[in-house]
Structures are given as structure tokens and as C-alpha cells.
N, C-alpha and C positions, 0 to 999 in steps of 0.2 A: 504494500500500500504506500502510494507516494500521498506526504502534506502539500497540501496549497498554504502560502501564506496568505493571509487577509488583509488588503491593503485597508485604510483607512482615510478618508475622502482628508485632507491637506490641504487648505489653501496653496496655492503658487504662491512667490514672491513676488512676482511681478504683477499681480490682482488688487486692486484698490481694497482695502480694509473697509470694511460695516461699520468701523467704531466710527471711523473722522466720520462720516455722514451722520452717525446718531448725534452725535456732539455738538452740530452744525441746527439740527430738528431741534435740539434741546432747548439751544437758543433762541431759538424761532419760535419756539412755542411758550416763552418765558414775557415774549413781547405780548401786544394786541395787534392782530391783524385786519384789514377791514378788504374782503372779500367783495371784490364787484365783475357780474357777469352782465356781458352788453350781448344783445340779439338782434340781429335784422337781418331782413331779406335781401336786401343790396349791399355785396360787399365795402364798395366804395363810399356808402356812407356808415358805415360801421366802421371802418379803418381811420376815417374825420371823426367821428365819435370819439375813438381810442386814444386819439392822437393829443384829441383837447383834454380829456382824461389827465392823460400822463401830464401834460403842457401842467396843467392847474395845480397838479398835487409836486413835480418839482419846484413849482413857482415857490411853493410854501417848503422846500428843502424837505422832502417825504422821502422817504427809500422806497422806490416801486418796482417791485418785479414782475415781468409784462411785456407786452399782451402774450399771453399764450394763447397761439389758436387751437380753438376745442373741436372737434371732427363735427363737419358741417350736416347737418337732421336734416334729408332728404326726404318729401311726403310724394308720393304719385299715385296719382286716380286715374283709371281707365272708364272711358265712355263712351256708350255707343252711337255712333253717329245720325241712324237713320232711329227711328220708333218702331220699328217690326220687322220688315222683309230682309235689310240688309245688318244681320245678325253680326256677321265677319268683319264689319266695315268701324273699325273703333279708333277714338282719338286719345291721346296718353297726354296730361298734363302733368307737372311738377313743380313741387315749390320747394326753394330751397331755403334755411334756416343759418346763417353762420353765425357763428358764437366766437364773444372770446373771452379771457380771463385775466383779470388783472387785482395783484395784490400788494397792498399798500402797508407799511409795517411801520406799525409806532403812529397813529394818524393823532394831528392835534388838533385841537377842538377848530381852530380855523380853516382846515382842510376840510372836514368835514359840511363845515357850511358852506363853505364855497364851491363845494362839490353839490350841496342839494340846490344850490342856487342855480347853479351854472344851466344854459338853456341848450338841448341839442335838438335835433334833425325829425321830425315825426317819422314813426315807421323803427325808430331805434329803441329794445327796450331794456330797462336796466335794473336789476336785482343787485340789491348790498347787504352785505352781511357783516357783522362781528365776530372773530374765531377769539 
């Protein structure tokens, strides 16, 4: 009977370590974060949205990290074209949804108002949060 040794799984040395990243989360999570998700249907005023975002909350010297874009929520409806006879005969619409994500660390009370103040684009919609 020949033994097998049994390896046991090792990081590489050349592999980024788990710690420094918890380390980095810890701090993160030590702050307040103020989580805001922008939505529209036309990229290009979603991107002028983001932009004035960022623009407002540096103004006020904010650490932002941002925009990350969120995978874009595609909805499609198929329809039939005629009312009866031409059954096969169908049209496909699509809407598309792009999101993005932008987060703001440490916000002071002036950021904040300036941010509920600030006036954007109809069609653009925006959810904030507190982590």
C-alpha cells in the first residue's frame, strides 16, 4: 500500500492577503456613509446627474467614491401586431433602466443640504441612504 500525502490549501505568496482588505472595511465602517442611487432611462442625463453629484459634494471637500455603474435593468414586452388573423406578426419593445452608485463618507451637515436642495433633470430618480 503506497500513502498519499495530503496537501493542504496555502495561500501563495504572491496573492493579496484578506487581512489588509478587512482593515481597510473596518475603517469604512467606523465612519457614516451616505449611500445614493441615481436611475434613469437616458444614459446621458444620468451621467449630468452624477457629475453634478460629485461636483456639489467635492465642493464641500466630501471623500466620494463613484459613480459605480450598476448592471443596466432591461424590461421587454412583446406585442402583437394585428388583433387576430396575423398571430406571427409581433413587435418587441424595450426599456432600458441605468443605474449608478455613488458613496459619500463622512457627509456634513452642509453636504447634505445642498444635496437635497440641488435641482436635477426630470426622468432622473434618486434614493439616499445612511449606512
Amino acid at each position: 500500500m503506497e500513502k498519499t500525502a495530503i496537501k493542504k490549501n496555502t495561500p501563495k505568496k504572491d496573492a493579496p492577503s484578506k487581512v489588509k482588505a478587512s482593515k481597510s472595511l473596518a475603517k469604512a465602517d467606523a465612519n457614516s456613509i451616505l449611500r445614493i442611487r441615481v436611475r434613469a432611462y437616458d444614459s446621458k442625463i444620468l451621467d449630468a446627474s452624477v457629475k453634478q453629484i460629485i461636483e456639489t459634494a467635492l465642493r464641500h471637500d466630501a471623500q466620494v467614491v463613484g459613480p459605480v455603474p450598476l448592471p443596466t435593468e432591461i424590461k421587454k414586452y412583446t406585442v402583437n401586431r394585428a388583433s387576430f388573423v396575423y398571430k406571427n406578426a409581433r413587435e418587441q419593445f424595450e426599456m432600458r433602466i441605468h443605474r449608478r452608485l455613488i458613496d459619500i463618507i463622512n457627509p456634513s451637515a452642509k453636504i447634505i443640504e445642498s444635496l437635497t436642495n440641488m435641482s436635477l433633470p426630470s426622468g432622473v430618480n434618486i434614493d439616499v441612504k445612511m449606512l
